[in-house]
C-alpha positions as CSV (number, residue, x, y, z in Angstrom):
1,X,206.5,147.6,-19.9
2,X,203.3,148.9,-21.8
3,X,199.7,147.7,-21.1
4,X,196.5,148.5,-23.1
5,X,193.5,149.3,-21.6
6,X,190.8,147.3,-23.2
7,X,186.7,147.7,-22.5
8,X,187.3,147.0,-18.3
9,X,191.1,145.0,-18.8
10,X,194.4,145.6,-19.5
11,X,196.3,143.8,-21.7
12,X,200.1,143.3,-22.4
13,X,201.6,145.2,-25.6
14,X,204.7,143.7,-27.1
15,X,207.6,145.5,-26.4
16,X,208.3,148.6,-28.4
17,X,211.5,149.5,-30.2
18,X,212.6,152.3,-28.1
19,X,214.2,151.5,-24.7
20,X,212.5,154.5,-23.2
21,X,208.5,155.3,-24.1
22,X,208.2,158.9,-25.1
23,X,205.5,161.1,-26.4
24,X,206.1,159.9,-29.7
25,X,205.9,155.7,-28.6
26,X,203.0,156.3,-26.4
27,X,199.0,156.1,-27.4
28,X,196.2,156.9,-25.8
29,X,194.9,153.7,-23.7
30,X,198.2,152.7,-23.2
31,X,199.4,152.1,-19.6
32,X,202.9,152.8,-18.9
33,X,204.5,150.7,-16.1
34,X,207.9,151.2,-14.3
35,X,209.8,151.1,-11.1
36,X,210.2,154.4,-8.3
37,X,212.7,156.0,-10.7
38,X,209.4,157.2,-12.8
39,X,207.3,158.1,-9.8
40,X,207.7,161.5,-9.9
41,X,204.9,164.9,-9.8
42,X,205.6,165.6,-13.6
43,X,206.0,162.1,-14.5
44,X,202.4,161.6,-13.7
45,X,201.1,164.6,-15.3
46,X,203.1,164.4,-18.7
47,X,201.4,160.3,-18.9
48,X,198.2,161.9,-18.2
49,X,198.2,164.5,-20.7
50,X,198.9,162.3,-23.7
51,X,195.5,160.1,-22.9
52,X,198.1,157.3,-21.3
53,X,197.8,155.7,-17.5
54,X,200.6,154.7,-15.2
55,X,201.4,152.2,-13.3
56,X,204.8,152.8,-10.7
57,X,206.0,152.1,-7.7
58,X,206.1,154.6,-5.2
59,X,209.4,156.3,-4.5
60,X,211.1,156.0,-1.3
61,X,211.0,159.3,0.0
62,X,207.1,159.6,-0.3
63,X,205.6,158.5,3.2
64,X,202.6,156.5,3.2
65,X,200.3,157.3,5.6
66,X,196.6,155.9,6.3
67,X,194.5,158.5,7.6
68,X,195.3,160.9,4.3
69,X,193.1,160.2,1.4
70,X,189.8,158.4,0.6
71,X,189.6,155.0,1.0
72,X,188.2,153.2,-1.8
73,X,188.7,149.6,-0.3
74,X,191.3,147.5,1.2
75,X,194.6,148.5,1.0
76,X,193.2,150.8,-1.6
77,X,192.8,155.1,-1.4
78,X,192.9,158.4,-4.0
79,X,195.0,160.7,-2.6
80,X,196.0,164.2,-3.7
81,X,199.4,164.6,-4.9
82,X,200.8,168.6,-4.8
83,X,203.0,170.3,-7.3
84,X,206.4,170.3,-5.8
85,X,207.5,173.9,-4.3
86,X,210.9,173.9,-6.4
87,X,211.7,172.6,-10.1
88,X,212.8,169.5,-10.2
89,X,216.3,169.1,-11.8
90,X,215.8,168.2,-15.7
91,X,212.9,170.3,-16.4
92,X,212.6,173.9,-17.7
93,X,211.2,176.2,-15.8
94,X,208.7,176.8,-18.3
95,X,207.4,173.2,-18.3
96,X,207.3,173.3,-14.3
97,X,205.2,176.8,-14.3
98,X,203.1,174.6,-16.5
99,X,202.2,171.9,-14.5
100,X,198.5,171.9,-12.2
101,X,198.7,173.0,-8.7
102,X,197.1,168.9,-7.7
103,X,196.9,166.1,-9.1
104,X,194.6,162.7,-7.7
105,X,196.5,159.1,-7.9
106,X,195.4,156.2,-6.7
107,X,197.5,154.0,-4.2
108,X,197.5,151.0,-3.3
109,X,200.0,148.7,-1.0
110,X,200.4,145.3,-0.5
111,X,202.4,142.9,1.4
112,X,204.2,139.8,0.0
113,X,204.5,136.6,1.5
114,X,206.8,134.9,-0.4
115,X,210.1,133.0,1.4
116,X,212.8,134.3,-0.7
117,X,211.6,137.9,-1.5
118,X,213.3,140.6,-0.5
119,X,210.6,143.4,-0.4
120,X,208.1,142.8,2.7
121,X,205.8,145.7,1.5
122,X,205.3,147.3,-1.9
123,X,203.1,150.8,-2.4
124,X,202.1,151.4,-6.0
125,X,200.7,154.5,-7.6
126,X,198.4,154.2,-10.7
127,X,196.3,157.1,-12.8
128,X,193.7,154.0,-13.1
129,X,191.5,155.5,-10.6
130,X,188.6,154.0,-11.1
131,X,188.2,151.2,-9.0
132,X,184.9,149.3,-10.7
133,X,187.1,148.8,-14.0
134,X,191.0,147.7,-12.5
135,X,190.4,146.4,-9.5
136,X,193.2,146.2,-6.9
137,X,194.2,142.5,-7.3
138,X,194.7,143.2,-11.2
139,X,196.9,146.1,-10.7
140,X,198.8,144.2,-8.3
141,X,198.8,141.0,-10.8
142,X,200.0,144.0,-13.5
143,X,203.2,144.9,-11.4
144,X,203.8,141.6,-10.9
145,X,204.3,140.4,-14.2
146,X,206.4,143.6,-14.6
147,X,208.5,142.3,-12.2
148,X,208.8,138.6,-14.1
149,X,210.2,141.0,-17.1
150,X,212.7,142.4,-15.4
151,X,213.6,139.3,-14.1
152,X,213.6,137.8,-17.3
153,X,216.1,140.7,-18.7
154,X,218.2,140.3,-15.6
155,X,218.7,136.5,-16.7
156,X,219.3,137.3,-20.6
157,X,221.6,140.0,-19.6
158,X,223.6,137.4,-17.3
159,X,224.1,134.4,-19.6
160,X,224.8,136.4,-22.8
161,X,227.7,137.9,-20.2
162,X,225.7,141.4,-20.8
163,X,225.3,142.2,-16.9
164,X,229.0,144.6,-17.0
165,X,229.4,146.7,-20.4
166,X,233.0,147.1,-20.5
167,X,232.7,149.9,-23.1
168,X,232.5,153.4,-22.1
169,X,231.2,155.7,-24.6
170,X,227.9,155.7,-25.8
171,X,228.6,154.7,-29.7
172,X,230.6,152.0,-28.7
173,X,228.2,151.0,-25.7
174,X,225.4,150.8,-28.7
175,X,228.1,148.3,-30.8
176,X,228.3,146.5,-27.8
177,X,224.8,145.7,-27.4
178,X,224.3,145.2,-30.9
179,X,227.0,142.6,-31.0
180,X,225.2,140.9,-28.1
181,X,221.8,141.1,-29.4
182,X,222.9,139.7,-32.9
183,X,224.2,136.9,-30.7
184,X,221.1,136.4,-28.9
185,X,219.3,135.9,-32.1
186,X,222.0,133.4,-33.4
187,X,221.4,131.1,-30.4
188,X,217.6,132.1,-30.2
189,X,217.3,130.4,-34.2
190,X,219.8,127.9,-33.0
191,X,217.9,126.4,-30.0
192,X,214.7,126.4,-32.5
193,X,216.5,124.1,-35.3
194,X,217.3,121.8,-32.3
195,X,213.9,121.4,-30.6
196,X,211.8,120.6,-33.8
């Protein structure tokens, strides 16, 4: 999901075209948000260095810890993120001799509350380290509605039967989905004619 940064908000973009945001999709101001898959050293650093923000959540085998970092409010801290010691499979060695020694993030955790949701505790980690312009609670809000989208995907998926491909190469996997997204729009027009 994309997110402009406007003035001292962030607003939603509408989805773009490609599936996957690359150097070529993204703009400055733009906010990139996404789960733990995208949580990664050079993930952070390529965002930054096209003039775009992030917005994940942080991956599993990162430890949270209180006492490292500066606290910039509740729940709430900068914290120094090193370059791994190793490249990480998937990018040249050129591209990982590259990359600074340190980077700063901002993370922030929360708890949720909510009967019925799995997830007790979720830590994010943002580029929008300035506290005074996206406060915690919007950041949190931001995620959230990420969350809605995947949920919303997850339901599309599942009634257009979409949740198991059953093709297994990658032109045919793109027919597939075509097929289903042409039949999508078919019902989409149809359910309009009927409510007005």
């Amino acid at each position: 999901m994309l997110v402009e940064r406007v003035g001292r908000g962030l607003n939603p973009l509408p989805t773009p075209s490609s599936l996957h945001p690359t150097p070529h999709t993204l703009h400055p101001v733009q906010v990139l948000l996404g789960d733990r898959a995208f949580c990664a050293y050079a993930d952070m650093v390529s965002i930054t260095q096209l003039g775009c923000d992030a917005v994940f959540r942080k991956h599993q085998s990162r430890t949270t810890t209180i006492r490292k970092g500066k606290i910039v409010g509740d729940c709430d801290k900068l914290v120094t993120w090193y370059k791994p010691k190793q490249c990480p499979q998937g990018l040249s060695k050129d591209d990982f001799d590259a990359l600074p020694s340190s980077i700063t993030v901002r993370e922030i955790y929360y708890y949720i509350l909510i009967p019925g949701f799995r997830t007790q505790q979720v830590s994010l980690i943002t580029t929008l380290l300035d506290k005074s312009s996206y406060s915690t609670l919007e950041i949190v809000g931001l995620y959230g509605k990420r969350w809605d989208v995947e949920l919303d995907l997850r339901h599309i998926k599942t009634t257009l039967g979409m949740d198991i491909l059953r093709c297994k190469t990658p032109p045919m996997i793109r027919k597939e989905i075509h097929v289903y997204r042409t039949e999508f729009r078919s019902q989409e027009s149809e359910f309009r004619m009927n409510s007005v």
